[in-house]
N, C-alpha and C positions, 0 to 999 in steps of 0.2 A: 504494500500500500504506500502510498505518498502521503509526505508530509508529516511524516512520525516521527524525526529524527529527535523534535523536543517535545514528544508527548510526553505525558506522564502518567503512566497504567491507575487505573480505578481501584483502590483497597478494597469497595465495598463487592461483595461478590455480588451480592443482589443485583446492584443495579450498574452493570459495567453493557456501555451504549454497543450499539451492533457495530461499529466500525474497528471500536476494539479487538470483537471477537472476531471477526473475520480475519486480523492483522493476526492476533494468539492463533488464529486456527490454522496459518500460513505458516506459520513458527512451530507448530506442532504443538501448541501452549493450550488448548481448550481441554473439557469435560464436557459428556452430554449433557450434563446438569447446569452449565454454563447458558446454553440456549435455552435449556426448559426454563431459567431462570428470565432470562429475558423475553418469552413468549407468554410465559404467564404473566406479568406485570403488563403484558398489553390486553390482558383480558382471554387470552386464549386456554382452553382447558387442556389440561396436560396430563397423560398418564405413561406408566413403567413400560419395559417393555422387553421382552430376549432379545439378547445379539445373537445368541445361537440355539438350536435345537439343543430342548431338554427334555425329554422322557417321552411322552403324548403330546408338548408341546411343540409346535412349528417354531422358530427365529420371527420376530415381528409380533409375537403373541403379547398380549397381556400377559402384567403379572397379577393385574384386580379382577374379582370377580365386576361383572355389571359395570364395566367401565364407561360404556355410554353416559351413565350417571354418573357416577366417581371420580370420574376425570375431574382436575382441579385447579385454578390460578392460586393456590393455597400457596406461596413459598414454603412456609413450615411442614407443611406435608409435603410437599418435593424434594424438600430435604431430607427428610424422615425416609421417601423409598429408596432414595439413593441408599442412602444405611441399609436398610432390613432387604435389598437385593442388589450385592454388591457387581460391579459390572456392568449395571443393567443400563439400556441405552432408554430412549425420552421418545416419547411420537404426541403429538398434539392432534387434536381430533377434530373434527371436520364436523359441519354443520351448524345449524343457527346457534347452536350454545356458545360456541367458540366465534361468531360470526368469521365462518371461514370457509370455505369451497377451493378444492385442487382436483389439477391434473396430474396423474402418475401415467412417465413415459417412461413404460419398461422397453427393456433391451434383451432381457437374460431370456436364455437358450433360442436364441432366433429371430424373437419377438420382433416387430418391425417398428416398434412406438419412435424412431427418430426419422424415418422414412415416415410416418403417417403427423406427426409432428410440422413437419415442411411441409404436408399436404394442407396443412390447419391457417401455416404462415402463409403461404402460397393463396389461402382464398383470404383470410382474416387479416393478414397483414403480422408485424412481428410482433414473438411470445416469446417472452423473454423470462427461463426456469428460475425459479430461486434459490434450486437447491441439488447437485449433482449427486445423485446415487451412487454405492460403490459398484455397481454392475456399468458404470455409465450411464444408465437412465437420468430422469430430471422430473422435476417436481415444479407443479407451476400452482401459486396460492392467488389466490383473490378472495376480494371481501366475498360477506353474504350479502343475498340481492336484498335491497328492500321490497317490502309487501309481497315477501316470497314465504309461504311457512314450510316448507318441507323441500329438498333437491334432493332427488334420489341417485343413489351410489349404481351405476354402470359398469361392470366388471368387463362387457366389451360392449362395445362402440359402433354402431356400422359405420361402413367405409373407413373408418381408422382403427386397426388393428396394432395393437400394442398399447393404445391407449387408453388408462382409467377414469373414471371422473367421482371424486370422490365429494360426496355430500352428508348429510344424514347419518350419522351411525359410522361413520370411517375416522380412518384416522392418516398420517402422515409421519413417517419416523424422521428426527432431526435434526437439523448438522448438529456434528460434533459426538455424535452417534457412529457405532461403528459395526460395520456390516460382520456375517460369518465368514467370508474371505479375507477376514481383516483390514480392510479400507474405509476410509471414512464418510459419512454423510458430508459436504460440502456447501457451503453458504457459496453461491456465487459471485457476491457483492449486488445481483442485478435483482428488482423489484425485493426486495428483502422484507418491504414494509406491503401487504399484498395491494393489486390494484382494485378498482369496479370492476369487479364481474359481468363483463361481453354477456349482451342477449344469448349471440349464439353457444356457448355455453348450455343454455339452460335448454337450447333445443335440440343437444344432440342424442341423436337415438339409439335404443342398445339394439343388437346384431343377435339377430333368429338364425339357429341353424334350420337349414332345408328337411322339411321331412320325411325321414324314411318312409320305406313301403312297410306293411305288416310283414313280409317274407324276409325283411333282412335282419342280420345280427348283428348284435352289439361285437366291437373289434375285440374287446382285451376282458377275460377275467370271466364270473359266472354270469348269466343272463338272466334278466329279473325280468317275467311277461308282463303284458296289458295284464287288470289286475289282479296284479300284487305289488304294485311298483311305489304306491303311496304306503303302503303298509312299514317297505324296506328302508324306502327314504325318510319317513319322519322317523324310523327308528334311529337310522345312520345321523338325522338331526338331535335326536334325543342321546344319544353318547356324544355328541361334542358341545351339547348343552352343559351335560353333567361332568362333562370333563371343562369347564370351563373357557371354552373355544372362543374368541369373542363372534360378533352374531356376522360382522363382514366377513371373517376368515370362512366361518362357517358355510356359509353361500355362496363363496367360490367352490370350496371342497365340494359341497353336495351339488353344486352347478357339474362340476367332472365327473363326480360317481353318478349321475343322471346320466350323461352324455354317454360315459363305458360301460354301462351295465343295466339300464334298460332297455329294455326292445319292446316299441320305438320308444327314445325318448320321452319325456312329459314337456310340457312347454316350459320357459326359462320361468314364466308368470306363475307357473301352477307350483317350480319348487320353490322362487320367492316367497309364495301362501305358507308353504308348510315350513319352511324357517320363521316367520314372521308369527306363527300359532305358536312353535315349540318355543320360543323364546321371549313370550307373550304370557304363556298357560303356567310355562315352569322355571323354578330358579334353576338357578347354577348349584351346580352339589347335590341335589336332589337324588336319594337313590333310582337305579333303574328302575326298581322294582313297584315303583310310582305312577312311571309315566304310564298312563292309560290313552293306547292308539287307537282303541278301536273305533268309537264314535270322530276322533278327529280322523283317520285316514278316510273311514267312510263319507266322509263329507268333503274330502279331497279327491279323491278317484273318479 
């Protein structure tokens, strides 16, 4: 960075300004608790998070149950889980709580999110990420819209593939955060403070796959027929309830075990419904032995 030669670094941790940390995070000088520190002070809600795959747990997981709620601008409690889970990296969560709406342009295993990116500048004009992933991807923040109550989270995108759009119920891991390849989440220096949220944003549409014939099979794994497919799924929903899964990860997973293992698929819509009931109807921890599908699948299928 320029113009640092007579700065003088911030004792206070709390409250050390972004240009700082960006300069510390060039220096190799940050903590992800450094950003969480300065994203909650702007009102954004903040919660724990894996850097790496731990037991049932994905990398990117929560470490709160109900984090949707929990998530917190609380310093003292961000301080607090840095303690009681050492290592752990910071993601800020997405939607009207946090007044916040992103883009995740993944890259990892092929993805095309930096090709479909150029596709987004190419009609929109320039989008400028805030935050480089350690896979190379990027992270693009803007406000929440006004007299919007709900953006819903896209897992994929038509016409841009690779791209996420996270709203409602999502989250965003932070600079200064460090991925399970060991690289860091990266502050770009660019829109760091997020902008107004583009209309078109709010109009982009998520991506139907085409539907199979009744004669074909699912590619990989057992085959789950026309019904029983809501029976296997909300169960598959009800183990990563009880195992604490948060409710976005969840809906990817069961977006894929839909797509590999029913014959035909159910609509993206109908497995949306049955995450949105199991994590609706039941907490987290709940024994198995609890959840009762059968009046819910029935009214799925």
């Amino acid at each position: 960075m320029k113009n640092l030669r007579n700065y003088q670094p911030t004792d206070d941790p709390f409250r050390i300004p972004i240009k700082e940390l960006i300069w510390r995070q060039e220096l190799g000088a940050t903590m992800p608790l450094d950003f969480a520190f300065y994203y909650a002070r702007k009102g954004r809600k903040i919660l724990p998070v894996r850097s790496k795959p731990g037991g049932d747990y994905p990398a990117k997981s929560s470490y709160i149950l109900d984090w949707v709620n929990q998530a917190t601008s609380n310093l003292t409690q961000i301080e607090a889980w840095a303690e009681w889970f050492p290592g752990c990296n910071f993601a800020v969560a997405t939607g009207k709580r946090s007044r916040l709406v992103g883009l995740d342009i993944d890259v990892k295993k092929g993805a095309k999110g930096k090709e479909s990116l150029k596709l987004l500048q190419d009609k929109y004009g320039e989008i400028d990420p805030a935050v480089e992933t350690p896979s190379g991807g990027f992270h693009v923040c803007y406000e929440y819209p006004d007299g919007v109550d709900h953006v819903k989270n896209i897992s994929k995108i038509d016409e841009y593939p690779g791209i996420e759009l996270k709203g409602d119920g999502a989250c965003l891991v932070l600079p200064g955060s460090v991925g399970s390849n060991g690289k860091e989440y990266k502050a770009t220096g660019k829109n760091v403070e997020p902008i107004p949220c583009p209309k078109w944003v709010l109009k982009l549409k998520k991506y139907r796959e085409p539907k199979r014939s009744k004669g074909s099979k699912a590619n990989t794994g057992d085959t789950i027929p026309e019904g029983e497919r809501s029976t296997w799924l909300t169960s598959q929903a009800g183990k990563m309830r009880y195992s604490g899964t948060d409710q976005d990860t969840a809906l990817i997973s069961l977006l894929l075990k839909n797509k590999e293992h029913c014959d035909p698929p159910k609509d993206e819509d109908e497995v949306e419904k049955i995450i949105e009931s199991v994590y609706t109807l039941y907490e987290a921890g709940v024994s198995l032995e609890l959840f009762k599908f059968e009046n819910l699948y029935l009214l799925l299928e």
